[in-house]
N, C-alpha and C positions, 0 to 999 in steps of 0.2 A: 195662642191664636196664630192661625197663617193669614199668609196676604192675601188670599181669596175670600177668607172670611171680612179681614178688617176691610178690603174692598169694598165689598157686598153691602157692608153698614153705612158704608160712609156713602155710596149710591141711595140706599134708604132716605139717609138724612134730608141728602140735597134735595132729595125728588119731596120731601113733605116741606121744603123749604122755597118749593117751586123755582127752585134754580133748573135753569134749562143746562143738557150737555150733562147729566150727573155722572153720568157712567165715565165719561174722559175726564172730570174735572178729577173725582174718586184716583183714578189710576193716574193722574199726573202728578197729584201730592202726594201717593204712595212710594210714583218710580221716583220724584226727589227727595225722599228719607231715605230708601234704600240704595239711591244713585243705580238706576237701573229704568231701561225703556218699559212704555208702555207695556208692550207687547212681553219682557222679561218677569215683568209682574206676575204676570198671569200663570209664568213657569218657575217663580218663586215658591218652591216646598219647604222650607225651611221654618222652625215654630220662629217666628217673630217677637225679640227681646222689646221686655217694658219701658223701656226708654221710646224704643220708635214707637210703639203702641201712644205713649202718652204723648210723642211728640207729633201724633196725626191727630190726635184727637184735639189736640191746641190747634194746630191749621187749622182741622175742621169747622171751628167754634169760632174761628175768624172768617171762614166763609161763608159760615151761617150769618154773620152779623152783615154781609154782602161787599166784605171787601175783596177788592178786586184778586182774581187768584194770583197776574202779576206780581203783584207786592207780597203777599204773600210767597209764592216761589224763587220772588227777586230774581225775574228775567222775563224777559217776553222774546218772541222770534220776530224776526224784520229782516225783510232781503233773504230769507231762509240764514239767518245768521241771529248767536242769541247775545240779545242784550241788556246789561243791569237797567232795574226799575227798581224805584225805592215813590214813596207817597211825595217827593218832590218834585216830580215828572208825570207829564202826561203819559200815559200806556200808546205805546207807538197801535196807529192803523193801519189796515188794509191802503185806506182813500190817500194815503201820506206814498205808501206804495207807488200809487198810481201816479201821484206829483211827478216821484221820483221815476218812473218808467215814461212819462211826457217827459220831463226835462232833457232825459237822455235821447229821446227819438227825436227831438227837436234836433238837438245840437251836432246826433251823428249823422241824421238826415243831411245839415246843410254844412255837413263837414269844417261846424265850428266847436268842438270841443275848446274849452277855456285853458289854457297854456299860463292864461296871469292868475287873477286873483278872483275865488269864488266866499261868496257874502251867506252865509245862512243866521235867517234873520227869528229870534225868538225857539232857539237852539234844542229848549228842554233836553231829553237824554242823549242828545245828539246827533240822530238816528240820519237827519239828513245830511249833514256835515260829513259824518263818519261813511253814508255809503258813496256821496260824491269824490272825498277823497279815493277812496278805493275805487270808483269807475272812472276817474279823471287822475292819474298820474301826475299829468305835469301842471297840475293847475295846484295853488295855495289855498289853502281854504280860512274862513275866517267864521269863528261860532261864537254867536252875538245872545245875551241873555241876560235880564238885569236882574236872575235871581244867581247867586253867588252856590245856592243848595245846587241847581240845578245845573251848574257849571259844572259842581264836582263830578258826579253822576256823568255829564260829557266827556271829562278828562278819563274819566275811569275806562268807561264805552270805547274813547280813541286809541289810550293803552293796548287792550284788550284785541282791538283789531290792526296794531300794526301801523296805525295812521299820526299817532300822539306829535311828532317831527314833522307834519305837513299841515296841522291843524295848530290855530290861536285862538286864544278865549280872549272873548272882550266883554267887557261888562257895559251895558248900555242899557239906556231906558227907549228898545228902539234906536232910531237914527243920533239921538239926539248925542251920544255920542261918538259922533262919527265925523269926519270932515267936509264937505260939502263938496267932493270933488271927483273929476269921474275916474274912479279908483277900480272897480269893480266888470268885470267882463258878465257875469250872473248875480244874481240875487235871487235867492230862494224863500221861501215862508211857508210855515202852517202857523197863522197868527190863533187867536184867538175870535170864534167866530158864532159861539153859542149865544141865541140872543137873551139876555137877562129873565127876561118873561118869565121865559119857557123852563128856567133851571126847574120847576117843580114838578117839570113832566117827564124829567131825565131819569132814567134807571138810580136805586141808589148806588149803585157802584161806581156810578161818574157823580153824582150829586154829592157824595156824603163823602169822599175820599178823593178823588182827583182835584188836584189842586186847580185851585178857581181862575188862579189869576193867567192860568194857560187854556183857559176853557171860556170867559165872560168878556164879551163883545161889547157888552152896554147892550140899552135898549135897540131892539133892534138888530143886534148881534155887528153892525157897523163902525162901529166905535173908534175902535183901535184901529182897525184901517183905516179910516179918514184921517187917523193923526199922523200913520206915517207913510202915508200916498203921495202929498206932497211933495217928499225929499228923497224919492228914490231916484228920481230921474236925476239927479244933481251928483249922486251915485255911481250912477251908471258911466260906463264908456260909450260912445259912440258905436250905435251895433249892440253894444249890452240887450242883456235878455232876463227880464222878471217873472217869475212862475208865485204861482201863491196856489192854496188849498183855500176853496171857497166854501159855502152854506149852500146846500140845494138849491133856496128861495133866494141867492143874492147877484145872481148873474146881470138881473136890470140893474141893482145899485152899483155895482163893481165897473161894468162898460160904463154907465154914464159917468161916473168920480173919474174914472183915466182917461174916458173923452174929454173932460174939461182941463187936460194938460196937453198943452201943444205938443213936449217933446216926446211922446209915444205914438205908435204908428201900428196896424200888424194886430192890434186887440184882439184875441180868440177866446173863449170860454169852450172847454172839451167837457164831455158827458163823461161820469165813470160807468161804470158795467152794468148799474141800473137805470141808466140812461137818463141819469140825474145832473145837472150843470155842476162841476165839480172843481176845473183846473183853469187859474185865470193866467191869461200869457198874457204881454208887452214885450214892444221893443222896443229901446230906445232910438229915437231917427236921427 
């Protein structure tokens, strides 16, 4: 069999399996058994040995089951840079993106790039840590997570990009272990903000693999931000600046929870590209 054929099938599969995308999902498991781009695929002539035949056909039979093709490929792209995923990490987003392109327009805008110490709060693959290191040189970065799995998978990511010497892993549940002082020039977050309800309306591919405990907000999808809203400010320097990844629908609860803290000032909530409330700012006053 050539690669056009086992191609073609494995497009078959997906599309009666109503997975959307089959045709790229097909030639992206192909081009990583053959280690070869999309586009090389397609000018792969060669009969294809039964090893990679049988080793597509085992991916394939895991993406039929709707696991995510990340894990399956073990890597996803972010920052156009590609980085380990394994089923102990959320699959980095677009909307995480966008945090990270607010954060940076914020800070070059008002010509305060962070020189001390930057805070990424709830770390998973490390995706923000590892690109603020790399777009903040002179700043420390610190990757907070109180899953030990998903630390590893960070370490791995900071390796990987050069950054491992500028980045520290802390083990925390949240702030809770962290010192109460203002330590911090940023603090960053893509908490957890899916509200509980709703997990049975979510794709399986986030429902039935992405681990929960970076995904479940509580009722409400609230939860875990109210617990650790409190103790940012106590964080923070003076001037300090808190970015978070919000839920479409939470831009009223998110304004009113950090209205009800004196030492923030500056509250913005920014729209992502579908003009959805998305990215919540503070400053500390």
């Amino acid at each position: 069999m050539k690669a056009r054929e086992l191609y073609q099938s494995g497009v078959t599969r997906l599309r009666e399996a109503d997975i959307e995308d089959a045709e790229i999902e097909s030639s992206l498991l192909l081009g990583h058994l053959l280690n070869l781009s999309r586009a090389q695929v397609f000018l792969h002539n060669e009969q294809l040995s039964d090893s990679v035949i049988d080793d597509f056909e085992r991916h394939l039979s895991r993406r039929l089951t709707r696991e995510p093709l990340a894990y399956i490929l073990g890597e996803q792209e972010f920052w156009s840079l590609p980085f380990y995923v394994n089923k102990d990490v959320l699959i980095p987003r677009p909307e995480t993106e966008l945090l990270l392109e607010i954060v940076l327009q914020v800070l070059k805008g008002e010509s305060q790039e962070p020189s001390g110490r930057v805070l990424d709060m709830g770390t998973g693959s490390g995706v923000i840590a590892i690109v603020l290191a790399l777009e903040l040189p002179d700043a420390l970065v610190c990757s907070l997570d109180i899953s030990s799995a998903a630390q590893a998978v960070a370490r791995k990511n900071a390796a990987r990009h050069g950054v491992l010497d500028r980045v520290s892993f802390i083990s925390s549940d949240w702030l809770a272990g962290i010192r109460k002082k203002p330590l911090f020039d940023l603090v960053v977050t893509n908490p957890p903000y899916v509200a509980r309800e709703t997990f049975v309306d979510l794709q399986p591919e986030v429902s039935l693999f992405e681990p929960r405990l970076a995904l479940d907000g509580g009722q409400g999808g609230g939860d875990v931000i109210a617990r650790f809203a409190g103790e940012v400010a106590a964080v923070l320097k003076p001037g300090g600046r808190f970015f978070m990844e919000i839920g479409a629908d939470q831009s009223p609860f998110v304004m009113d929870l950090f209205s009800s803290f004196s030492e923030f000032d500056g509250l913005t909530v920014y729209e992502d590209y579908a003009g959805l409330p998305r990215i919540f700012h503070a400053r500390r006053s």
